[in-house]
Structure formats: C-alpha cells, structure tokens
C-alpha atoms as an extended CHARMM CRD file, in Angstrom:
* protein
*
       237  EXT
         1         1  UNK       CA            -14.6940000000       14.3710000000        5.2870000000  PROA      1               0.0000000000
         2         2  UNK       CA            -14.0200000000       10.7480000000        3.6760000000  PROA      2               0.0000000000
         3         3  UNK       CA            -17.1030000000        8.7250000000        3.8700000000  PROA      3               0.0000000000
         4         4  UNK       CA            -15.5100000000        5.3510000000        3.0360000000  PROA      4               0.0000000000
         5         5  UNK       CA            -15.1370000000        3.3730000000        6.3860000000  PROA      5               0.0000000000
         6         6  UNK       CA            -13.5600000000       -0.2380000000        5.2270000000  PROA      6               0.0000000000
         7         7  UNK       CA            -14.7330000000       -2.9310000000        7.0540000000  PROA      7               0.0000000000
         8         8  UNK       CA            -12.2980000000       -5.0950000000        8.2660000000  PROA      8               0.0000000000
         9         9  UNK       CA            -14.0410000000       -8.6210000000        8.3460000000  PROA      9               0.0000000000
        10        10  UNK       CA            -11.0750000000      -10.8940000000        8.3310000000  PROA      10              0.0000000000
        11        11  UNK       CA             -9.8210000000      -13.4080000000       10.7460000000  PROA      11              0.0000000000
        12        12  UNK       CA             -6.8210000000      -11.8900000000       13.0940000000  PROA      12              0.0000000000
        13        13  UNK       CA             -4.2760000000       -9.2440000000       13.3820000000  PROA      13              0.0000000000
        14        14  UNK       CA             -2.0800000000      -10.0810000000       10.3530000000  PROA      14              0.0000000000
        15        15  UNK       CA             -4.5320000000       -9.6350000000        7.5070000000  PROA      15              0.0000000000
        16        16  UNK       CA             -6.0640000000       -6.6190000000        9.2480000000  PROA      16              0.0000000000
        17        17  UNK       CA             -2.5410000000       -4.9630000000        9.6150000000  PROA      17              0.0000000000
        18        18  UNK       CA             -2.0210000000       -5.7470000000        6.3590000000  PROA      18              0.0000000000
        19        19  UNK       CA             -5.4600000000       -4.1750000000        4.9170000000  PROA      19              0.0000000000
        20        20  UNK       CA             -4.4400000000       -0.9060000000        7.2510000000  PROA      20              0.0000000000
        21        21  UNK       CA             -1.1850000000       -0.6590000000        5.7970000000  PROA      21              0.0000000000
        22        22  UNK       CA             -2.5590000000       -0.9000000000        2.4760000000  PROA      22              0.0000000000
        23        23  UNK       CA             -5.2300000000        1.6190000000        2.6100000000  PROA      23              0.0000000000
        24        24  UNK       CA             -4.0710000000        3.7110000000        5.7170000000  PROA      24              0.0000000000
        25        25  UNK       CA             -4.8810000000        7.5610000000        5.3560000000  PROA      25              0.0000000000
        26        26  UNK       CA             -7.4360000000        6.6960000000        2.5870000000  PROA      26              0.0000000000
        27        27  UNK       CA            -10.3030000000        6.1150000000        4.0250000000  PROA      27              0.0000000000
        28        28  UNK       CA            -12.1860000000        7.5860000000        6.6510000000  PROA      28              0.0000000000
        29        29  UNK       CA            -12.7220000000        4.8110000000        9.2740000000  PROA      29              0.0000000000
        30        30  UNK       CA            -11.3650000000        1.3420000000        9.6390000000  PROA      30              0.0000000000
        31        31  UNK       CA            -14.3330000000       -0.7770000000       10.6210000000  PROA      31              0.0000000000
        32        32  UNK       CA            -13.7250000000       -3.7760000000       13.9850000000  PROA      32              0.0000000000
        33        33  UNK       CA            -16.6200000000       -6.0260000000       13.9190000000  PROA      33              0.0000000000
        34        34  UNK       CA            -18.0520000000       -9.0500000000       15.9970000000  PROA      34              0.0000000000
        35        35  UNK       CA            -15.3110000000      -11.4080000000       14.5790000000  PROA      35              0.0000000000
        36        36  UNK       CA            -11.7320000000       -9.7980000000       14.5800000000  PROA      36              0.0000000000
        37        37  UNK       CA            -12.5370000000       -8.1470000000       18.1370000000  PROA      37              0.0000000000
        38        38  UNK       CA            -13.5580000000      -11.5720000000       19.0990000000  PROA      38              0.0000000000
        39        39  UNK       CA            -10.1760000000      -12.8160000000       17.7430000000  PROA      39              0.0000000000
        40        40  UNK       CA             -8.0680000000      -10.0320000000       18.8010000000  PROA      40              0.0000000000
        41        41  UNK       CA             -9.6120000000       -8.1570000000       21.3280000000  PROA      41              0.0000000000
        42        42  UNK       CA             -9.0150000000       -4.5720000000       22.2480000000  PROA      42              0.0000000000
        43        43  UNK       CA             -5.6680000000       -4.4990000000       21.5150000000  PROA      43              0.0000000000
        44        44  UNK       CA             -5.5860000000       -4.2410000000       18.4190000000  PROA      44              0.0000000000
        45        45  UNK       CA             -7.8590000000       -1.3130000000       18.5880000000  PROA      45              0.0000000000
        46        46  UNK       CA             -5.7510000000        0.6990000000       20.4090000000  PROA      46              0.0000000000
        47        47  UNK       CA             -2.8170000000       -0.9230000000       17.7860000000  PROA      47              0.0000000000
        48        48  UNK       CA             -4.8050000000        1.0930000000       14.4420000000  PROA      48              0.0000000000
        49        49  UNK       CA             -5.6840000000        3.9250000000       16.7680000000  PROA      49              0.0000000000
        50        50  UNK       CA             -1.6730000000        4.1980000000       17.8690000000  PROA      50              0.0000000000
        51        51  UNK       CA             -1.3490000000        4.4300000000       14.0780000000  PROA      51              0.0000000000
        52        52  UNK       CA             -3.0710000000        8.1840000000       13.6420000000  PROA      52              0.0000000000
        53        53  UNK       CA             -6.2790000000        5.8090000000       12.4110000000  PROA      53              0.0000000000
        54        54  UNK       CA             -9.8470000000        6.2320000000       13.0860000000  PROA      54              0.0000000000
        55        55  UNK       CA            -11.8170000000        3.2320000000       14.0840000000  PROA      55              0.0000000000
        56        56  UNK       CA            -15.5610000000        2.2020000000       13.9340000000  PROA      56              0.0000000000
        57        57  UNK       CA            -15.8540000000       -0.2760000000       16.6680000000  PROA      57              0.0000000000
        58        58  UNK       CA            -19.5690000000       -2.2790000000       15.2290000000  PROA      58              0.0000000000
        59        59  UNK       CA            -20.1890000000       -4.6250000000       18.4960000000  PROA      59              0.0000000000
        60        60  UNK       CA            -23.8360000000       -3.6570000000       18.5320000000  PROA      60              0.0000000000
        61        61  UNK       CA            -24.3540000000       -3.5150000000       21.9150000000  PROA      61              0.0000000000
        62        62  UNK       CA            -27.9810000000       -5.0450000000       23.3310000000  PROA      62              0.0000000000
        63        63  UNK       CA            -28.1890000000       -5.1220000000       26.8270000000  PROA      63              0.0000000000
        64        64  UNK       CA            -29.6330000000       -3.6820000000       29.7800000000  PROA      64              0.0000000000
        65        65  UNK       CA            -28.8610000000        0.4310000000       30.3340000000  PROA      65              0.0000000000
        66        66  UNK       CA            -26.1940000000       -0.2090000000       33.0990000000  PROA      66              0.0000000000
        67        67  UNK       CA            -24.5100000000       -3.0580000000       30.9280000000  PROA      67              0.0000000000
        68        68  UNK       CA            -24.1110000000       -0.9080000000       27.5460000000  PROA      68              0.0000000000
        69        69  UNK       CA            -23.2300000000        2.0210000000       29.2900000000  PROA      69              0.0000000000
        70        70  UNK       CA            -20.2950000000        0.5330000000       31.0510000000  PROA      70              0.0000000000
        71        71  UNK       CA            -19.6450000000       -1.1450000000       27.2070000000  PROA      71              0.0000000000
        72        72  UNK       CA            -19.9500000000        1.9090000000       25.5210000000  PROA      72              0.0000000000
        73        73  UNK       CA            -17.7970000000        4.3320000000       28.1880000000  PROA      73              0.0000000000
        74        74  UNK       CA            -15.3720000000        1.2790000000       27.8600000000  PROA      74              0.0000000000
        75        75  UNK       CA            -15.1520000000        1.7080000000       24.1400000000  PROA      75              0.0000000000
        76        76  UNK       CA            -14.5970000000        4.7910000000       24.0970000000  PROA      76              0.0000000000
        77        77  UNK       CA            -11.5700000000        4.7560000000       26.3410000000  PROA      77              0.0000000000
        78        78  UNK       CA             -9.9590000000        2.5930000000       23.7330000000  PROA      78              0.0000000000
        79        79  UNK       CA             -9.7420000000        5.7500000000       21.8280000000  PROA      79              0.0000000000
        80        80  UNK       CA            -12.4270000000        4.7370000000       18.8440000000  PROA      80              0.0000000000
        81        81  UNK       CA            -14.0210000000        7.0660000000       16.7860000000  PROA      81              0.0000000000
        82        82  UNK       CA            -17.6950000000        5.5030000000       16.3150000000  PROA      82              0.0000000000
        83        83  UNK       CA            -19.3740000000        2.7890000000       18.0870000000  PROA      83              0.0000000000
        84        84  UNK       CA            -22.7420000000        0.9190000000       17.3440000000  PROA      84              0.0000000000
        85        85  UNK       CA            -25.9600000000       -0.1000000000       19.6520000000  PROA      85              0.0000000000
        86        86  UNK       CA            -29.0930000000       -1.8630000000       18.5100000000  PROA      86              0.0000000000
        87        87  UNK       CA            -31.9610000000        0.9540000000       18.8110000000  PROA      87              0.0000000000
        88        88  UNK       CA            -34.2600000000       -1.6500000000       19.3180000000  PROA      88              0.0000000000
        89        89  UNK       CA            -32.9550000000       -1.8760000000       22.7970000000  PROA      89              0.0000000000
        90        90  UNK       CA            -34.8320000000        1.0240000000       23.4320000000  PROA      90              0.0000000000
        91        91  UNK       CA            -35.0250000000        4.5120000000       24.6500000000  PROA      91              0.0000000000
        92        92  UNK       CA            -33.7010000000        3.9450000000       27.8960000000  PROA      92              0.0000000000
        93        93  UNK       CA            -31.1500000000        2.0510000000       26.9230000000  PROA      93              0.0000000000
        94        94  UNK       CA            -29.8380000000        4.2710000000       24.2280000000  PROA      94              0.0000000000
        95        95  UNK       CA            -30.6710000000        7.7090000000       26.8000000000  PROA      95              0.0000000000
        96        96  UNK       CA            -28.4060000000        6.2640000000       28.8220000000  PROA      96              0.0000000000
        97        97  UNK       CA            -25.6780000000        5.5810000000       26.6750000000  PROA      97              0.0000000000
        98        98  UNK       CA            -25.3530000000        8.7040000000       25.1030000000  PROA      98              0.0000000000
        99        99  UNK       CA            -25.5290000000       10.4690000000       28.2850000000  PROA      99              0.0000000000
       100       100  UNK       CA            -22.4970000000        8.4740000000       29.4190000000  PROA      100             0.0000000000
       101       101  UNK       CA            -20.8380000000        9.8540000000       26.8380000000  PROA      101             0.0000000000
       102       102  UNK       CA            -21.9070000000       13.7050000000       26.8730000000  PROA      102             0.0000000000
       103       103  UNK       CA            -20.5820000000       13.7990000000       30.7350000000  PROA      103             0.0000000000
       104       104  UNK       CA            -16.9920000000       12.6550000000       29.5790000000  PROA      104             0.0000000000
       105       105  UNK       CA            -14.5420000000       15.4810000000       30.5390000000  PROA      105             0.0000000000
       106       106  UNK       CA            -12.5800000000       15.4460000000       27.4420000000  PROA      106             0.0000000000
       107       107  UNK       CA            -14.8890000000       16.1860000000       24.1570000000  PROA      107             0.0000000000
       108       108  UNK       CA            -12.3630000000       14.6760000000       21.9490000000  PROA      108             0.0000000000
       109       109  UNK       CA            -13.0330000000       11.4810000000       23.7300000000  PROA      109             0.0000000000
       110       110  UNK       CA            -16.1900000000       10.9210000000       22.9580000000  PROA      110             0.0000000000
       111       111  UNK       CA            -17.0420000000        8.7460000000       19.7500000000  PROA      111             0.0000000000
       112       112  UNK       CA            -20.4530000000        8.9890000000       17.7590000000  PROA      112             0.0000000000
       113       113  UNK       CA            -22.5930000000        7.0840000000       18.9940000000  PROA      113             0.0000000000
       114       114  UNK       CA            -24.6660000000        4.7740000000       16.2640000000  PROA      114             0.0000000000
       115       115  UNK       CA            -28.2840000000        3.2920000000       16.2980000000  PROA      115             0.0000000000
       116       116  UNK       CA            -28.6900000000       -0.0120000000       14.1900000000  PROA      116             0.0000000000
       117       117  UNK       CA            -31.7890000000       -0.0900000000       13.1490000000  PROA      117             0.0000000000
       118       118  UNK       CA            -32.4230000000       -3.3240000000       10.6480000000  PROA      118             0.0000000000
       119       119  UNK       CA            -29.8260000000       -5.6710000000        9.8930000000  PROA      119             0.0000000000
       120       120  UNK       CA            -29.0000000000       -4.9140000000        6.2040000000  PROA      120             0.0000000000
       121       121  UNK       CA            -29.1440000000       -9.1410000000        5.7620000000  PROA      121             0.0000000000
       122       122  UNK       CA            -33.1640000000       -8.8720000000        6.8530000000  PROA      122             0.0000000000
       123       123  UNK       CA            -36.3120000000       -8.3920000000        4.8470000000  PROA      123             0.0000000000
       124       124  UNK       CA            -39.7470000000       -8.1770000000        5.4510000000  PROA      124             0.0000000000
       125       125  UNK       CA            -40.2250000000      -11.6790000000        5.3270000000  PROA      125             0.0000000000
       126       126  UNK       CA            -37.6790000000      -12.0500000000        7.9800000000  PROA      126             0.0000000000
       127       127  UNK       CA            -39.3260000000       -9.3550000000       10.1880000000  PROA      127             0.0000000000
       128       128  UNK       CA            -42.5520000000      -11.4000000000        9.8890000000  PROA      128             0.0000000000
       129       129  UNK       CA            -40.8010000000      -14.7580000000       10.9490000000  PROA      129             0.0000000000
       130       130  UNK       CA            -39.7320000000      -13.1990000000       14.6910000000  PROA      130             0.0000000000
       131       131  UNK       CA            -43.4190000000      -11.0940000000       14.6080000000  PROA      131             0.0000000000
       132       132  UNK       CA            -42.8520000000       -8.0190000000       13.7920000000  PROA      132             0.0000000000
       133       133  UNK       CA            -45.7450000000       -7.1730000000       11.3080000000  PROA      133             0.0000000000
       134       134  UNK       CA            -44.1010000000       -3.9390000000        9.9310000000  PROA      134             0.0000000000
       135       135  UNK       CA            -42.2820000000       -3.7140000000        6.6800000000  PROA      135             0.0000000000
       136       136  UNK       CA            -38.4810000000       -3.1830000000        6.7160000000  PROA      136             0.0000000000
       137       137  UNK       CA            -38.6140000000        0.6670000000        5.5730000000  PROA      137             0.0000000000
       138       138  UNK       CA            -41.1150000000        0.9990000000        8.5380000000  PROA      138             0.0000000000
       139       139  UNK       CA            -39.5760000000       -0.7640000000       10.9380000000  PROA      139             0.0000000000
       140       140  UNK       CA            -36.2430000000        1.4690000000       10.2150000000  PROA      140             0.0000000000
       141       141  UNK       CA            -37.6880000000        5.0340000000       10.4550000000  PROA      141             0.0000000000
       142       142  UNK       CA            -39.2670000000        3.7960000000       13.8340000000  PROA      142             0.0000000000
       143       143  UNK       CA            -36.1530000000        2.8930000000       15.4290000000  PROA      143             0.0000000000
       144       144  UNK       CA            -34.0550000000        5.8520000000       13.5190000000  PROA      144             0.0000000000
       145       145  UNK       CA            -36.7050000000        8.2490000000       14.8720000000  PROA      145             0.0000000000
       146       146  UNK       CA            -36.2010000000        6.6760000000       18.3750000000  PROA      146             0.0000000000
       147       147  UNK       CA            -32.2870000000        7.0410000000       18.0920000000  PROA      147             0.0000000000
       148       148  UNK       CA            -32.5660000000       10.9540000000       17.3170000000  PROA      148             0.0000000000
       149       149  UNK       CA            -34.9420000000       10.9620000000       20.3670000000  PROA      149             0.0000000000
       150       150  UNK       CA            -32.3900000000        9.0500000000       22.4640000000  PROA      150             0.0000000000
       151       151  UNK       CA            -29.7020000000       11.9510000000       21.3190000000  PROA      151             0.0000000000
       152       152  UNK       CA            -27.6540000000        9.5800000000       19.2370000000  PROA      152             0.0000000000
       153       153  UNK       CA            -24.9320000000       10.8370000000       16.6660000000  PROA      153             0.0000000000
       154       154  UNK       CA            -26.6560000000        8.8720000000       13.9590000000  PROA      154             0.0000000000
       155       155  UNK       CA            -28.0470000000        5.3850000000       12.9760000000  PROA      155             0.0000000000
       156       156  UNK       CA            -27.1890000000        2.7880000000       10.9450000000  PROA      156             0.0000000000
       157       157  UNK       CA            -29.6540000000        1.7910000000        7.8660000000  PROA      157             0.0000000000
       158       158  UNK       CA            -29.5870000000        0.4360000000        4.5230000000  PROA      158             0.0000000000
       159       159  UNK       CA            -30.0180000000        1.7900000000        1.0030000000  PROA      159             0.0000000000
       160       160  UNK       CA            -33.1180000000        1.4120000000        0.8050000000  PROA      160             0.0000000000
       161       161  UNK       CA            -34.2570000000        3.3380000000        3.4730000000  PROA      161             0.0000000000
       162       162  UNK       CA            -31.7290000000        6.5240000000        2.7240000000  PROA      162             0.0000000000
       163       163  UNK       CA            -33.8170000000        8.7420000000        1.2640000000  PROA      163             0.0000000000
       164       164  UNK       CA            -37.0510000000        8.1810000000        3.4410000000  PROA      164             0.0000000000
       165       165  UNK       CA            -34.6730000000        8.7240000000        6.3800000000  PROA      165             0.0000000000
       166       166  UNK       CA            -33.6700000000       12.1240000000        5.3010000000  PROA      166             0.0000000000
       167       167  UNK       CA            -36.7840000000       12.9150000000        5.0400000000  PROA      167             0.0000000000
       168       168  UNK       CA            -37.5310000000       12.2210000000        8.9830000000  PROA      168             0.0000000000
       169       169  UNK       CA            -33.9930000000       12.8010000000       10.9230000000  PROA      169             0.0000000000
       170       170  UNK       CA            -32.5340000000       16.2420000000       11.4820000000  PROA      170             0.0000000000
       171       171  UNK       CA            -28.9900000000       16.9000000000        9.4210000000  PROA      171             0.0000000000
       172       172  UNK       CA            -27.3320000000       16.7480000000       12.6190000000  PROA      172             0.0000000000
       173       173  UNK       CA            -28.2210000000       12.9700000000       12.2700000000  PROA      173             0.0000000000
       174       174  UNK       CA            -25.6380000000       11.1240000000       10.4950000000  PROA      174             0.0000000000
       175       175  UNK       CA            -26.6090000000        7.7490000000        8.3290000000  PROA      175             0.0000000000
       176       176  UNK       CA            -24.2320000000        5.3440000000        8.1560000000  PROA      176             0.0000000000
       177       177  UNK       CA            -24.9230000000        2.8040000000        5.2640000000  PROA      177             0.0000000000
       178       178  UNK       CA            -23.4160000000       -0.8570000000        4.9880000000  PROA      178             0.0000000000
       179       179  UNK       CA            -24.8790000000       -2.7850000000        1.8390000000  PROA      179             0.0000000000
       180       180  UNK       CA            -22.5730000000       -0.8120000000       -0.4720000000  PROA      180             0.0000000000
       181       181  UNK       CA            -21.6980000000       -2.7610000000       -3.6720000000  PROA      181             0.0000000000
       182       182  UNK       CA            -19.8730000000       -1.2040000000       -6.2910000000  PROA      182             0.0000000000
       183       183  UNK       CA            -21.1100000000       -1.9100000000       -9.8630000000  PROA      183             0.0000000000
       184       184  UNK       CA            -20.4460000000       -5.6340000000      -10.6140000000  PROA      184             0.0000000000
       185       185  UNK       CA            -19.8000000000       -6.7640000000       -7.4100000000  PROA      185             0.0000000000
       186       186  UNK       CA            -21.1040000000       -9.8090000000       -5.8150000000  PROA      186             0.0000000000
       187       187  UNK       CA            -23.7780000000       -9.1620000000       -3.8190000000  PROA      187             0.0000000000
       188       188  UNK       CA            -23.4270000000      -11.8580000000       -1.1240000000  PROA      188             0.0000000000
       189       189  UNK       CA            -25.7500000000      -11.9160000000        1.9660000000  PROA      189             0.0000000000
       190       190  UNK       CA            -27.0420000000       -8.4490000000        1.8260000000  PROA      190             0.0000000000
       191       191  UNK       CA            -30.0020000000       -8.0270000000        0.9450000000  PROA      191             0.0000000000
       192       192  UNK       CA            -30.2420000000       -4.0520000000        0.3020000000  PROA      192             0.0000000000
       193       193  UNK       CA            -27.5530000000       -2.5380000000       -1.1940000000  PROA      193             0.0000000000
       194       194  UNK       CA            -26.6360000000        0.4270000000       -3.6590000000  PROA      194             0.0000000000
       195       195  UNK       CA            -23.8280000000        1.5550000000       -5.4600000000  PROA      195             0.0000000000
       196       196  UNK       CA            -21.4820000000        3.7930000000       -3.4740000000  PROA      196             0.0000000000
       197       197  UNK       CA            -22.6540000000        7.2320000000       -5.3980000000  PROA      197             0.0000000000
       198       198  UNK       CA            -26.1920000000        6.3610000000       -5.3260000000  PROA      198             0.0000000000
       199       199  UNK       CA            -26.1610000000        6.2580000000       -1.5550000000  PROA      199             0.0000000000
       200       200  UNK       CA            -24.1530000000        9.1260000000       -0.9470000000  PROA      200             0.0000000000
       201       201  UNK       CA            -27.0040000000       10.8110000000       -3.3540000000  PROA      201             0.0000000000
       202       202  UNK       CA            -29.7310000000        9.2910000000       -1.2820000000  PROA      202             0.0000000000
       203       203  UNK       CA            -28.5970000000       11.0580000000        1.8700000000  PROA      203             0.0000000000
       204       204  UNK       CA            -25.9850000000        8.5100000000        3.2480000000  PROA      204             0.0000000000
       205       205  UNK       CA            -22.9440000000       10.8170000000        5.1860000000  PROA      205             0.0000000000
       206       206  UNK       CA            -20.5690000000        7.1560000000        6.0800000000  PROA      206             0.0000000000
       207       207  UNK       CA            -20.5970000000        4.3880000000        3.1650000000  PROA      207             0.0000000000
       208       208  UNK       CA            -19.6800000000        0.6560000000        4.5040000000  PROA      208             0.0000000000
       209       209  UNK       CA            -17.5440000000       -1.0860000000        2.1690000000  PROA      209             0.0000000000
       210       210  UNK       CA            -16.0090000000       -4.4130000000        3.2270000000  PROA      210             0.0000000000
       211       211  UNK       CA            -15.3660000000       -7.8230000000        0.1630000000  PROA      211             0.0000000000
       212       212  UNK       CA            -15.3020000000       -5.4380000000       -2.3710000000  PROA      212             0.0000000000
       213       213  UNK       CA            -12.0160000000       -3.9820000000       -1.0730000000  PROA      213             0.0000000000
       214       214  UNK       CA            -10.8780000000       -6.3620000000        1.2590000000  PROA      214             0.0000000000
       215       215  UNK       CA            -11.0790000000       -9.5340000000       -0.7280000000  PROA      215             0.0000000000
       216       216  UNK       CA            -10.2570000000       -7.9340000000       -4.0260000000  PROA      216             0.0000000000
       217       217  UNK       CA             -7.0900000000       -9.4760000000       -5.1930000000  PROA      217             0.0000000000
       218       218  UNK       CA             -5.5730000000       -5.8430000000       -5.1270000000  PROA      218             0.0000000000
       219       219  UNK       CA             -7.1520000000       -4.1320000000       -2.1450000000  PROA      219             0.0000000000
       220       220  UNK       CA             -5.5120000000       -0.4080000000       -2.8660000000  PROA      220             0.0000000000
       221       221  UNK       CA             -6.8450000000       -0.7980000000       -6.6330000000  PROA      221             0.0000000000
       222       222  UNK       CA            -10.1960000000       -1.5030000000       -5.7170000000  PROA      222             0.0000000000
       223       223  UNK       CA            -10.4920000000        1.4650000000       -3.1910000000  PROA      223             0.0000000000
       224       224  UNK       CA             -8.8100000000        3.8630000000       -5.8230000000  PROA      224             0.0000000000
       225       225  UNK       CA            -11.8590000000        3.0420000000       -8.4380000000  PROA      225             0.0000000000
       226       226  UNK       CA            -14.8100000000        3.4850000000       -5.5840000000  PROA      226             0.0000000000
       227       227  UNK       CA            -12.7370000000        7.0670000000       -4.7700000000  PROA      227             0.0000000000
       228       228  UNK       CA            -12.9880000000        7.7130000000       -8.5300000000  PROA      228             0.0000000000
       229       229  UNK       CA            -16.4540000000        6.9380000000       -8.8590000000  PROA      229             0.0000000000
       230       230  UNK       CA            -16.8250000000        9.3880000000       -5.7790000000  PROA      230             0.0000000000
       231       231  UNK       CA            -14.5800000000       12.2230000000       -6.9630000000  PROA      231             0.0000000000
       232       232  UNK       CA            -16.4560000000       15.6480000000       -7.3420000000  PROA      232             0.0000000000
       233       233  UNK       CA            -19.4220000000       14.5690000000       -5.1890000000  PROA      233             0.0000000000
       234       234  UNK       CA            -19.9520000000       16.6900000000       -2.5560000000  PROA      234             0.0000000000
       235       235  UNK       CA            -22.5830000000       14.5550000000        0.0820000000  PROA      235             0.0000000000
       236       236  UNK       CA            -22.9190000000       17.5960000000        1.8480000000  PROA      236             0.0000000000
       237       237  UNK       CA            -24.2110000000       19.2760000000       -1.0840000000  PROA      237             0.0000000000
C-alpha cells in the first residue's frame, strides 16, 4: 500500500490535471478538497477516477443524519476511494453514514469512510475560544473513539496525537494524518505536523502531503525525495 495521498489544493482543473499527470501511479490517493470541488465540481472527480486514479474526496461533511447520508452515498457513486465527515457531528450522524454505505450492493463501491476529529490548524487555545475546555490530544481520542464506535474506516488526526491514538483504536482503524512537512519545509498554517517517517512510525497508515509537492517548483522531484525518505519502512510493521 502507498501511504502518500497528495493533496490537490489548487485553483481549477488545469493545474490539478497537470499535478495528476505528473505524479499519476505514484502515490496512493489524489486528495479533492473544499476549494477545487467548489471550482470544478464532480466532474472532475469522475475525470481522475476515469484515469485508473484513486481519490480522497475531504468535503467534511456536518449535517444532519439524512443530509450526510444522501452526501456521502452521493460520493461514493462518483467512484471515490475515501471520503471525510466531522465526528463531532456525532454518533448518529456518523451510524448512519456508514450504514449507508455497508448496505451498498457492490463492495467495491464503497469508499472508507473518515472521522475528522481536530482541525490540524487548531490548538488548545483555539478549543478554549469556541468552549471546549479539553486539550487538543483529548479532544481527538474522544471523537476518534466515537468514530470506531460509529463503525468508521478510520479518522483523521494530527501528529501529535498518532501515537496516543494507537494506543486507543483497534488496527482495523486506519489514521489518516495531514500536517506532514518534510524536513525544511515551511510550515505554514498547521499547527501540528511531523516529518513523513516520523508519522508513519507513530502509527499513521495515510500521510497528507499537499505545498510541499504541489508548489515545489518540480513537483515529481519533490515526491521522489519524500518516497526515498520512506523506502524500506514497512508502516505495517
């Protein structure tokens, strides 16, 4: 299994052709977010997917159970490969979801089905500001544990929380980590990160890796030395 999923976080179809074509059969998943699904809307989903791609559609759905069920069954007839929910929607809403998804006829059309837990860009302070009075690392194994409860595929958490995690969730329970910045890269908004062979150490099974590929001058080069860095670790080990 590749655990590099590339986030595409660029504006429209042309640069995120052009990162696919670059990097295609590479990497393990091709990451749509909020803003290029705004801009280009399920087509171009279906587009990478027509390619032999897998794609992580990250729309972190937060709704009522009826509304992100019919989101998430939705999703997954655009042919994607992971999708994302906000655990702190709660167990109903999650139940529900994955349920959806167990009762589709054809297994190979159902996607894993993520938990975000805490936005990698938060820290306690921010929790605080919006009253939550629990720490980050808390507030993450609450939501994680909720996830595996709902019968999720796996959750989506920082660094930082990786190896307490493990600790908690069954191994069926994948972690998929964003905040991954390769030695010397800028750090940006994130505010808990790791390098990528730290947090496939830590327990991570998907890494997240988006500027430091996508707006290196020489996209292909930069993935090449994270694979390097990788080669010989076994994350399953």
């Amino acid at each position: 299994m590749n655990p590099i999923i590339v986030a595409l976080d660029v504006d429209g179809r042309k640069q995120a052709l052009n990162l696919v074509s670059q990097l295609k059969g590479r990497v393990g998943l091709f990451k749509i977010g909020s803003q290029l699904f705004t801009a280009e809307g399920p087509k171009l989903v279906q587009e990478i997917v027509s390619q032999g791609e897998k794609v992580f559609l990250d729309l972190k759905f937060h709704d009522i159970p009826n509304t992100v069920t019919k989101a998430v069954l939705a999703a997954a007839g655009l042919g994607v490969s992971m999708l994302t929910l906000h655990a702190g929607g709660g167990l109903k809403m999650m139940s529900a979801a994955a349920n959806a998804l167990n009762q589709l006829q054809v297994a190979t059309q159902r996607p894993q089905l993520l938990g975000v837990t805490v936005l990698t860009s938060l820290a306690d302070e921010d929790l605080m500001e919006v009253g939550l009075s629990v720490g980050a690392a808390s507030q993450v194994i609450r939501l994680a544990k909720l996830a595996e409860e709902a019968g999720l595929d796996g959750v989506v958490a920082s660094p930082s929380e990786l190896s307490l995690l493990r600790g908690e969730l069954e191994r069926r329970v994948k972690i998929i980590t964003p905040g991954i910045r390769p030695a010397g890269s800028e750090v940006n908004d994130q505010s808990r990160i790791a390098t990528p062979a730290a947090a496939l150490q830590a327990g991570a099974d998907y890494l997240v890796i988006g500027r430091p590929i996508t707006a290196s001058a020489d996209p292909a080069a930069s993935l090449d030395k994270i694979r390097s860095e990788l080669r010989g670790w076994n994350h399953d080990q």
